[in-house]
N, C-alpha and C positions, 0 to 999 in steps of 0.2 A: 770608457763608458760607451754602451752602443747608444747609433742614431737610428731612428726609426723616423721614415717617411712617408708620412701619407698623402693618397691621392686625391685631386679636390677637382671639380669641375670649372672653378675661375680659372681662364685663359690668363695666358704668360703673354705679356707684349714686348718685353725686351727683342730687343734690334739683334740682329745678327745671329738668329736661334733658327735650327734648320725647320729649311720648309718642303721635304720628304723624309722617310723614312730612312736609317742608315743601317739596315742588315743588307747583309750578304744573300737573306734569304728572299726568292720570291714572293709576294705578297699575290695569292691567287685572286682576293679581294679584299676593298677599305672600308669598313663604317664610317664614313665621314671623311672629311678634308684630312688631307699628312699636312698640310700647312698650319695647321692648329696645333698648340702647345698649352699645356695644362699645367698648371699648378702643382707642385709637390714641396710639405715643409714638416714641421715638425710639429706641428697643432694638429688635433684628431677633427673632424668633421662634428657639425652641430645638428642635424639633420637627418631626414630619410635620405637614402642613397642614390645616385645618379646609375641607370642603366644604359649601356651601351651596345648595342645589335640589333638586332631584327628577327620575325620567323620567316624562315627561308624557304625556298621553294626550286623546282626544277631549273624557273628562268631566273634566280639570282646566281649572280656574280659568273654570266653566261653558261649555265648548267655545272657547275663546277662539282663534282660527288669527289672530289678529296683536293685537298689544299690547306694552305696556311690562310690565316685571316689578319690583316691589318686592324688595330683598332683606336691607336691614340700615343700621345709623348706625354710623359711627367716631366715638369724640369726644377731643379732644386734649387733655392737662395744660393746666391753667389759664394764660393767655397774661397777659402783662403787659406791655403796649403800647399806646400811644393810637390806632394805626392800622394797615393791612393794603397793601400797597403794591399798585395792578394789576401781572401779573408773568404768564408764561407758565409754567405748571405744570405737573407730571409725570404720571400716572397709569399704574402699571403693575399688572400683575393676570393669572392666570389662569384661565381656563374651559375647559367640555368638554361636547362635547354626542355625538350619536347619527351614525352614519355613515350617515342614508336621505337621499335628495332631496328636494328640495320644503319644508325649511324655512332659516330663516336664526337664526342667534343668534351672537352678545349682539350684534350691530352694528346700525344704523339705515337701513332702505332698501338696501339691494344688498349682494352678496357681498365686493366690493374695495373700499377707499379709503374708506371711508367712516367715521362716528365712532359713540363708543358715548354714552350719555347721563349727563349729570355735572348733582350739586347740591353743593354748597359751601357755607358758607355761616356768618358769626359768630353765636354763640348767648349766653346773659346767662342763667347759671342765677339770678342774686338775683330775675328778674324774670319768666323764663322767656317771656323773646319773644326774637325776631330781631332782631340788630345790625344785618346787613349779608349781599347774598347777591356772594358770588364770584363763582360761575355757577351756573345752574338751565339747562341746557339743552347740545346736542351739543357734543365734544369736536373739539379736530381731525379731517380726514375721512382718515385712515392706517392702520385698521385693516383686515384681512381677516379671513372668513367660515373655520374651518379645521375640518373634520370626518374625525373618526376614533372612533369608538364607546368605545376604550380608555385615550384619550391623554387630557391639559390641555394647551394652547398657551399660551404665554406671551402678553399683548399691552404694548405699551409704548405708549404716544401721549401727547399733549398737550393741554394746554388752557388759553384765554385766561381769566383769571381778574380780576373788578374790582378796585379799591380801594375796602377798608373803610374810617370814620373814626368819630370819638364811641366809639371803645371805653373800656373801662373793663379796669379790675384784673381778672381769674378770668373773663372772658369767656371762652369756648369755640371751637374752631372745628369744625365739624359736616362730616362726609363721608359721604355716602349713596349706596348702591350700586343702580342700575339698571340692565337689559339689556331689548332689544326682543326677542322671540321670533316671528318670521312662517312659518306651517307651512302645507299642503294637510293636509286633512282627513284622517284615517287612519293619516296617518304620524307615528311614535313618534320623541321627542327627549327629548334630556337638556340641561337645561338649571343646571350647574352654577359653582360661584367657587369660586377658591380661595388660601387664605391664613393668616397666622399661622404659617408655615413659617420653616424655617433657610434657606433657599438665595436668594440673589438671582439675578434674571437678567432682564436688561435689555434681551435680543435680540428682538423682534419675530418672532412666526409659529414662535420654537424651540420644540419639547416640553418640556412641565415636570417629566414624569414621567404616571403613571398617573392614572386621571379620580378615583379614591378615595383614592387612597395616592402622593401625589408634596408636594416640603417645599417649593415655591414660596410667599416672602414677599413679598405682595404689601402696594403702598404709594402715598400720593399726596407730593409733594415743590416745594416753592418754592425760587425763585433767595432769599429772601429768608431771613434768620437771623431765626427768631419768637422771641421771650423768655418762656423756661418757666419760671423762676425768680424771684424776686421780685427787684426790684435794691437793691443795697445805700443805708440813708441815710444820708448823712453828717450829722457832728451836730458844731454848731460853739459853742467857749466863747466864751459870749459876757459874761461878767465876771468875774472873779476870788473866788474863796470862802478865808476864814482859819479854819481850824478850831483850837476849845482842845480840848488834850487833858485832863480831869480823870481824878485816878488815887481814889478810893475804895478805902478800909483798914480791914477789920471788927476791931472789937476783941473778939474771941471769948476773949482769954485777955490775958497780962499781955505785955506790950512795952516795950524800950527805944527812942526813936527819936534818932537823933542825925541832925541837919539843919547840914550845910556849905555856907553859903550867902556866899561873898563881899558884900562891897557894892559896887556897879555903879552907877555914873551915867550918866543917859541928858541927853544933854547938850544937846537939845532943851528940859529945862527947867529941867536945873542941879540938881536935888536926886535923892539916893539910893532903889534901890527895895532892899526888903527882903522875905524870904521872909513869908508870911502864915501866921498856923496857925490851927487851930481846933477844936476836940475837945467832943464831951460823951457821956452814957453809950453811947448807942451805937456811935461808933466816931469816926474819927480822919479829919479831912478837909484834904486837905494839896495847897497850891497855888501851887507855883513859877511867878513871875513874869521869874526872869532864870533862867539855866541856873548849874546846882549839882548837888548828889549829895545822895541821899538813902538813907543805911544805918538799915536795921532790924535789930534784934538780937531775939530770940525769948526771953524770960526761964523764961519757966515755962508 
């Protein structure tokens, strides 16, 4: 059964969850802290959607007119599994930028067909290093370049993803959001995400609603069923236990006991067993050996 993850804007506080970015790729610039980790599970957003970027301009991210852009981590409920299978994965998301010429975003290299850039990857908060990377680099090349100053476009694409192994119990799995931004000097862009929303929509190039105010829940998803929940142990008897029951009688005041006890032969060894009794000032300690009745009467 596939698992489908979506992004949420509650922060992650688990201990030992990286506090930079872990591609290979340079980050030209960050929206925001890499120390921040965000939420990722399997419930869909209830709300209008969380935007993440900025309109950019000549003096952001020191005049930068081509680069990759840092934007944020997803991290997923503690997985419980010893392995990650390779599997073609989902990545669906929307964006929104500025309606001038002469720049390109989120995509990599040209307007059409092309892919946006993906990091994946298993994390180990007990230890706080990397398991295993899924992918640290381009997505399938299916995406298009969509500008409209007001809108977000949906994008939906794909990507090859490795197989993990050696995981352990509470392992993580890490998704990190990148976009390429390529601009001529002058010209103003918006380079925004969007997600943590109610609404799915899985269409490629559709509108998602407005660049600030639209519920697109965006999400990354496997053919594979991950296990978020701890699995069950079984627990096997493994030899038989005889418990005595001893009944303890305080002698706080005066009592009659009257004990009806047949006599029983156990015929394993040929002789009778009999009830045992034993009493001193503290109280009354009484201990059937075969099955009988035992009446108390309360005197005073």
């Amino acid at each position: 059964m596939v698992t489908r993850l979506y992004f949420h804007a509650t922060t992650d506080s688990t201990s030992g969850l990286p506090t930079t970015e872990q591609s290979t790729q340079t980050a030209n610039g960050s929206f925001g802290l890499q120390s921040i980790n965000h939420v990722m599970d399997t419930t869909i957003g209830t709300d209008t959607s969380v935007q993440i970027g900025e309109d950019m301009d000549d003096e952001t991210f020191g005049g930068m007119t081509d680069g990759y852009l840092y934007y944020t981590k997803f991290v997923s409920p503690p997985l419980f599994q010893s392995a990650i299978s390779s599997n073609t994965w989902t990545y669906n998301f929307a964006h929104s930028d500025v309606n001038d010429s002469g720049r390109i975003f989120p995509i990599v290299g040209g307007t059409s067909n092309r892919p946006i850039y993906v990091n994946c990857y298993v994390w180990r908060p007990s230890t706080s290093s990397k398991v295993g990377t899924i992918l640290d680099g381009d997505s399938a090349s299916t995406l298009d370049n969509n500008d409209d100053e007001d809108v977000a476009f949906v994008h939906h694409t794909t990507f090859s993803g490795a197989a993990v192994s050696s995981m352990q119990d509470n392992d993580v799995l890490i998704f990190e959001v990148w976009t390429r931004c390529t601009y001529t000097s002058g010209i103003n862009r918006r380079c925004f995400f969007s997600y943590d929303g109610g609404t799915e929509n899985t269409t490629d190039n559709e509108e998602a609603g407005a660049f600030n105010s639209n519920n697109h829940a965006s999400f990354i998803e496997t053919p594979d069923t991950l296990v978020l929940t701890p699995p069950c142990t079984p627990v096997s008897q493994t030899s038989i236990h005889k418990y005595s029951i001893i009944q303890y009688i305080s002698n706080t005041s005066i009592h009659k006991y009257n004990i009806d006890m047949p006599d029983l032969v156990d015929a394993s060894v040929g002789r009778p067993y009999r009830d045992i009794i034993d009493g001193d000032n503290d109280g009354l300690f009484v201990k059937l050996k075969k099955a009988g009745s035992l009446n108390v009467v309360q005197l005073g």
